[in-house]
ROBA-828037 format. One record per residue: x, y, z of N, C-alpha, C, O in turn. Coordinates in steps of 0.05 Angstrom, whole numbers, padded with zeros to 5 digits, always signed. Each point is the difference from the previous one (the first is absolute). Layout:
BEGIN
XYZXYZXYZXYZ...
This chain:
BEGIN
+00061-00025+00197+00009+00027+00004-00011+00018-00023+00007-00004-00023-00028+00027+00033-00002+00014-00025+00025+00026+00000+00012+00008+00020-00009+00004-00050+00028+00020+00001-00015+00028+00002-00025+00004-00003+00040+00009+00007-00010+00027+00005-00001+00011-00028+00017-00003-00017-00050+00023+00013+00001+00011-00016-00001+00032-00003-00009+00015+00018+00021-00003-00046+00003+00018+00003-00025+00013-00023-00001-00007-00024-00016+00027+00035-00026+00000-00013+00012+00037-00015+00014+00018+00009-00032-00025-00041-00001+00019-00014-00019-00001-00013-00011-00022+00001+00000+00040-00016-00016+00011-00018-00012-00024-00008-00012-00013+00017+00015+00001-00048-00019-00030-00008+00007-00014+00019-00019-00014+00007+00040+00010+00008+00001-00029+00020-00014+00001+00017-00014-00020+00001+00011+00035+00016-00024+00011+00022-00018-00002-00002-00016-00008+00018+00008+00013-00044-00029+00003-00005-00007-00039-00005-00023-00005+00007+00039-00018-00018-00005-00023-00014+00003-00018+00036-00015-00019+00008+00036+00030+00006+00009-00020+00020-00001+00005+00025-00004+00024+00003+00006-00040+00020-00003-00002+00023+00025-00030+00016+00008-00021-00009-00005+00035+00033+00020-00021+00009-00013+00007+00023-00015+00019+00003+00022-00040+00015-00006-00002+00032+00035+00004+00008+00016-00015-00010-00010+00036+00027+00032+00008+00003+00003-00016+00020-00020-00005+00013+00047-00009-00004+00006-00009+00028-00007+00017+00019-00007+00023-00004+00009-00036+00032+00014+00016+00014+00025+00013+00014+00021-00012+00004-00024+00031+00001+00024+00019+00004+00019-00017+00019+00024+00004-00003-00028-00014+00012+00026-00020+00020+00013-00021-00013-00006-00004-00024+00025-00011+00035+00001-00030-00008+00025+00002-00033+00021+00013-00005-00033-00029-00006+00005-00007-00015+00008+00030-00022+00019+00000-00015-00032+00017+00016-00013+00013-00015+00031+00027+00007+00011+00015-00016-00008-00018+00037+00014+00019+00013+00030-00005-00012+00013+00015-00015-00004-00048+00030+00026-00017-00017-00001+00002-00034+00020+00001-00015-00036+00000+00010-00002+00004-00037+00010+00026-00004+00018+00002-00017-00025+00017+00028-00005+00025-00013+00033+00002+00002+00012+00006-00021+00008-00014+00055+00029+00004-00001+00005-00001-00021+00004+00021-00013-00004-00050+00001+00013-00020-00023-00006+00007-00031+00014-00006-00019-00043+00023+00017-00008+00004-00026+00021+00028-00013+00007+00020+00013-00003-00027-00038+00017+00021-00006-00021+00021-00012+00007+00023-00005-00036-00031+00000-00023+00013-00019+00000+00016+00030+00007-00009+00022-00018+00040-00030-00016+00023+00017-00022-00008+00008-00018-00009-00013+00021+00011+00043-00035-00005+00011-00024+00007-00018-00004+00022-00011-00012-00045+00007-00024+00003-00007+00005+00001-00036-00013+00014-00015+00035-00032+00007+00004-00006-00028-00013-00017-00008-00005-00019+00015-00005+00020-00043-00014-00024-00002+00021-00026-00019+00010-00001-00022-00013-00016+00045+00024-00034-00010-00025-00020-00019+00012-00015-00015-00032+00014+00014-00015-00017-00010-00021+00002-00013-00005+00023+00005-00014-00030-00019-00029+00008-00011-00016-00018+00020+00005-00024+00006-00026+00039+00006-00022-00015+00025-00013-00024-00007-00005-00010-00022+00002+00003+00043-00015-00025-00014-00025-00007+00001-00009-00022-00006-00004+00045+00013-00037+00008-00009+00004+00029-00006+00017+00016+00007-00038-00013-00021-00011+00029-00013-00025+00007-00004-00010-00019-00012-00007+00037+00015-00029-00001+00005-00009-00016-00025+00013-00005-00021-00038-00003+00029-00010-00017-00020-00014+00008-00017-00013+00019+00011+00005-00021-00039-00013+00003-00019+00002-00018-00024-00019-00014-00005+00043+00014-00013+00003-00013-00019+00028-00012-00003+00017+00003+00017-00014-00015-00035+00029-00020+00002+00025+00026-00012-00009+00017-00015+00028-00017+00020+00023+00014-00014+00030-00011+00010+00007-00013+00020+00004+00022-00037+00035+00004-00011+00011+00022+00022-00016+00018+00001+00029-00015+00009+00020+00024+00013+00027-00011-00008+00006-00024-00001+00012+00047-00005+00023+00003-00004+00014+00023+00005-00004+00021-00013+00024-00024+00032+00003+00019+00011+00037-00003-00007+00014-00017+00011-00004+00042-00036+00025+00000-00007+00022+00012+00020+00024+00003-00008-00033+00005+00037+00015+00003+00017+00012-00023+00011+00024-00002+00004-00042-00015+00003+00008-00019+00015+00009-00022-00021+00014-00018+00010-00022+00016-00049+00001-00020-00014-00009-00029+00010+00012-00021-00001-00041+00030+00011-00016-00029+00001-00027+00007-00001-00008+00023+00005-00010-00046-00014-00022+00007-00007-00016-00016+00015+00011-00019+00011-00041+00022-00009-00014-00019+00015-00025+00004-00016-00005+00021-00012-00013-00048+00014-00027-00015-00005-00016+00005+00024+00007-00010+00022-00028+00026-00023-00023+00009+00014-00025-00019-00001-00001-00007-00024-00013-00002+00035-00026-00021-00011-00026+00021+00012+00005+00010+00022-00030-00002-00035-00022+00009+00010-00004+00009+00022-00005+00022+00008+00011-00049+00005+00001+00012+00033+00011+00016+00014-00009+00009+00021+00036-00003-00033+00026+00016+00009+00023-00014+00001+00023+00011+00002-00027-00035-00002+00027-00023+00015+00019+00003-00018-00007-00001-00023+00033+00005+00029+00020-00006-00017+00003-00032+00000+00002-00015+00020-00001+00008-00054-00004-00027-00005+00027-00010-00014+00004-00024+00004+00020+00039-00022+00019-00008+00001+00023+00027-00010-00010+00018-00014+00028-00017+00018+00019+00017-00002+00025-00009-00010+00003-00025-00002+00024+00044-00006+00019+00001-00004+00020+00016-00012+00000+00022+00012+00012-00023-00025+00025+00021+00000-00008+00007-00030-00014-00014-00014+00025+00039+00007-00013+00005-00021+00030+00034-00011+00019+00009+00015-00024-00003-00035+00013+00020-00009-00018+00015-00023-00016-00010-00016+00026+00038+00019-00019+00026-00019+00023+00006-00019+00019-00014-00007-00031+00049+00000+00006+00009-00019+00033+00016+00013+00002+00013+00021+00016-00018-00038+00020+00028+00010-00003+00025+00005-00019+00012-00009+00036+00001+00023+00001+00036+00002+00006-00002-00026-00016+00010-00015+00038-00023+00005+00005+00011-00030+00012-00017-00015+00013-00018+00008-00019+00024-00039+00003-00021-00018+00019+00008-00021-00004+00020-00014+00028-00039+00011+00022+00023-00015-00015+00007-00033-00003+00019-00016-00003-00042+00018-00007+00006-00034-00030+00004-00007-00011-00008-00020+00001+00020+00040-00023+00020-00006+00008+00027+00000-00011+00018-00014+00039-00014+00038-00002+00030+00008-00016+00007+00011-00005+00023-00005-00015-00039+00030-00012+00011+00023-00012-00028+00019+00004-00024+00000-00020+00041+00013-00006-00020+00022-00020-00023-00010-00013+00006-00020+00010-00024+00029-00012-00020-00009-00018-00019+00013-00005-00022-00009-00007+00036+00034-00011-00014+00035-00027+00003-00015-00013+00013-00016+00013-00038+00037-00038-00013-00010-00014+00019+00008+00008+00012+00020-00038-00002-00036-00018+00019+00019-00008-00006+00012-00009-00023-00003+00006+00035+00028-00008-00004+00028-00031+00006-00008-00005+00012-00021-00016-00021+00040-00030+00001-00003-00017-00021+00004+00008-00019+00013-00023+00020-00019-00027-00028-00001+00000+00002-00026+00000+00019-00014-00002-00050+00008-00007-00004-00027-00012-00025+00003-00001-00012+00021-00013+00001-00051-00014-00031+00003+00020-00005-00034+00013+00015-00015-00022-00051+00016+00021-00010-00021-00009+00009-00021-00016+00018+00004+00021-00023-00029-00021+00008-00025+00005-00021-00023-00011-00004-00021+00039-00011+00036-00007-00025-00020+00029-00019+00003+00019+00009+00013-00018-00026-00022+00012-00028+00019+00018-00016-00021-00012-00001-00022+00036-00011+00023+00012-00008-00020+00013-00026+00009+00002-00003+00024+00007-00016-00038+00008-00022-00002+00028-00005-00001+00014+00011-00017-00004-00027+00034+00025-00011+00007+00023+00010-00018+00024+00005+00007-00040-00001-00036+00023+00010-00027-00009+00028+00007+00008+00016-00017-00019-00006+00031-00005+00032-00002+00029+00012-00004+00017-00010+00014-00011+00026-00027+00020+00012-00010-00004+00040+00001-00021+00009-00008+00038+00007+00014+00002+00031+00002+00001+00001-00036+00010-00015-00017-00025+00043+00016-00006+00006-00034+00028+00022-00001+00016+00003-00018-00015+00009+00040+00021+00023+00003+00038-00012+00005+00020+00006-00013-00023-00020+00032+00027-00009+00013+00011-00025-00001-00011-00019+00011+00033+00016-00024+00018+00022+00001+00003+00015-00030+00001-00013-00021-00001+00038+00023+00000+00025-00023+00016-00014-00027+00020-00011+00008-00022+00010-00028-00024+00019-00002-00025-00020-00015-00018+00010-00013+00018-00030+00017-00022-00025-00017-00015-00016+00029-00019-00015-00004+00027+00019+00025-00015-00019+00030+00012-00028-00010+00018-00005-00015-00036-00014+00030+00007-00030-00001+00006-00012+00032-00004-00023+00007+00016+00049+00013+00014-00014+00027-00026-00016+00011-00021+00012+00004+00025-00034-00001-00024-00020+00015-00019+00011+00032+00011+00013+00018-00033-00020-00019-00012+00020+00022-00024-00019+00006-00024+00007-00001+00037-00037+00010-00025-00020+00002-00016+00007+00016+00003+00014+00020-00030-00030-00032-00026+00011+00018-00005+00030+00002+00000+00011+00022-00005+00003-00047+00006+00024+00002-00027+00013+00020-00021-00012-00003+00020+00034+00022-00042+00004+00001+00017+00037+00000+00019+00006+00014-00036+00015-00036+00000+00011+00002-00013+00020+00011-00025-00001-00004+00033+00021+00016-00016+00012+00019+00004+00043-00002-00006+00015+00018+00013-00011-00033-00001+00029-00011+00018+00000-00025+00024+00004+00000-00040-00008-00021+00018+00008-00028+00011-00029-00003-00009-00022+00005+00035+00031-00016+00022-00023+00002+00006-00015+00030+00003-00025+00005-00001+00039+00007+00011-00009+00028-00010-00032+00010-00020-00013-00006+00033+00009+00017-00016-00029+00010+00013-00010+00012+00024+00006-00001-00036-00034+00028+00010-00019+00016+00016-00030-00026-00006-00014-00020+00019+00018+00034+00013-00021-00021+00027-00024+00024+00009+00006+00022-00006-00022-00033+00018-00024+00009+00027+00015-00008+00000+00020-00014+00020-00030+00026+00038-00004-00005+00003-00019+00009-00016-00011+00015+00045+00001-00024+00013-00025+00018+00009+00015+00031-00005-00009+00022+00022+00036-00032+00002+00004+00022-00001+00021+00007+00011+00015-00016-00021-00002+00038-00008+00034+00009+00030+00009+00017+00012-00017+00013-00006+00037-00015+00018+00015+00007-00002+00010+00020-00023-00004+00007+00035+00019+00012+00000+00012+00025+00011+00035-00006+00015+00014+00013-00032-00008-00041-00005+00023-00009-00024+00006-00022-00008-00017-00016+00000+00042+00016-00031+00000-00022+00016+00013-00018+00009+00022+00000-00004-00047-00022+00014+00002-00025-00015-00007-00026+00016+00000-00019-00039-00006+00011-00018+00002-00010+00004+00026-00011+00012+00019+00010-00032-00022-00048-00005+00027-00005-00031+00016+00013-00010+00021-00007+00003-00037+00023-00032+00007+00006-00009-00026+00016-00007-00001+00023+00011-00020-00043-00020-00027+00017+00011-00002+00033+00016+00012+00015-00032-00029-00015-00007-00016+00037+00004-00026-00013-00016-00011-00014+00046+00001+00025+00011-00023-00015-00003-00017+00031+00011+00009+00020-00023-00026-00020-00003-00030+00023+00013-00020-00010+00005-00002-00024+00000-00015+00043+00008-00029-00015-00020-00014-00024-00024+00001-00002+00043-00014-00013-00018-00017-00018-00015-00011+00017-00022+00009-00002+00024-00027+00021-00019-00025+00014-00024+00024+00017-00023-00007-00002+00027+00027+00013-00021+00015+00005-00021+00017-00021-00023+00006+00004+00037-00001-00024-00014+00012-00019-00015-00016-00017-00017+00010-00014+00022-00040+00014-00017-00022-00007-00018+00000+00025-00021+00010-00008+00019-00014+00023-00017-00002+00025-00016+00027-00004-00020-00002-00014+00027+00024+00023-00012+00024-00006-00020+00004-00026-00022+00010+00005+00028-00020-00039-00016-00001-00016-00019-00019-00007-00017+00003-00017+00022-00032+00038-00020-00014-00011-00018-00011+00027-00019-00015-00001+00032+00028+00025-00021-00009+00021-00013+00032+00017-00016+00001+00019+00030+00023-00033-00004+00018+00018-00015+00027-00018-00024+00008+00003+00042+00003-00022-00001+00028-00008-00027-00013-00029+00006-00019-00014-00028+00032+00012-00013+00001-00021-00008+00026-00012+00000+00020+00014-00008-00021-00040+00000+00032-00011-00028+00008+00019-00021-00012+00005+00036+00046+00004-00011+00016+00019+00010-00010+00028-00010+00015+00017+00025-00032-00005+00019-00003+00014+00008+00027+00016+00020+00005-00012-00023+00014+00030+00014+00019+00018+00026-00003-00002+00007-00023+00004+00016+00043-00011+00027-00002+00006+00003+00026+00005-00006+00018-00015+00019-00014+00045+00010+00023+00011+00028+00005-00007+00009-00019-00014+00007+00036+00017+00019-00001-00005+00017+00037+00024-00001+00025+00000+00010-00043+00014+00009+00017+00024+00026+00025-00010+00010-00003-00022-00004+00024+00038+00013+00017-00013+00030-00001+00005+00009-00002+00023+00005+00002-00041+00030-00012+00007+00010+00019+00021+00023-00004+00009
């Protein structure tokens, strides 16, 4: 079953789905779905082809592995940056955009910033990908973007992700919340 997508600005331009058809199945879903016609429930699972990349998309809090070809090669749940951070006094959501990694960190990778005011909070397998920001491991992701910025994945994916997938200059999209 592919899910229906809902096309915008960078997503449009990166992705493509083949939609059901209008009968069937498609029809019984739509009763039952509580999402608005033509929401998007999933990240696709091809994308035109060119080069390998990261998508993460803090609406839905999951991210997916792109391979050259387009194929989505592995995925999962994932969490961003907050609307807001008390002890910044503002918002704190990952930048949305294209970016590539710029450099890659080890299981001890550790935040220089967080928590305020000396860093230290653990951020295994760090790969950074604008500034500070970066894909990084947790034990466990939340079912909110509570992050001050990062794109926090599971530890066991973010090991997978840094040592069989993401290399510096790596593509990472990053969808608009």
């Amino acid at each position: 079953m592919k899910r229906i997508l809902k096309t915008s600005g960078l997503f449009s331009a990166l992705f493509f789905c083949a939609l059901p058809s209008m009968g069937g199945y498609y029809s019984n879903l739509q009763q039952t779905n509580p999402l608005p016609r033509g929401a998007l429930t999933d990240l696709p699972r091809s994308v035109l082809p060119g080069e390998k990349m990261f998508v993460f998309s803090p609406h839905l809090r999951m991210w997916a592995a792109y391979d050259g070809s387009g194929r989505r090669v592995a995925y999962g749940i994932a969490n961003g940056g907050s609307h807001y951070c008390a002890e910044l006094g503002r918002s704190c959501t990952t930048p949305t955009g294209t970016f590539r990694v710029h450099s890659k960190g080890s299981p001890e990778c550790k935040s220089s910033r967080f928590p305020l005011p000396h860093g230290g909070a653990p951020m295994p397998y760090c790969m950074h990908f604008s500034g500070g920001y970066a894909i990084h491991g947790s034990p466990y992701i939340s079912n909110v973007n509570g992050s001050h910025g990062c794109v926090r994945v599971k530890t066991e994916a973010a090991r997978w992700l840094s040592g069989s997938f993401i290399s510096h200059g790596t593509k990472v999209v990053v969808l608009p919340y």
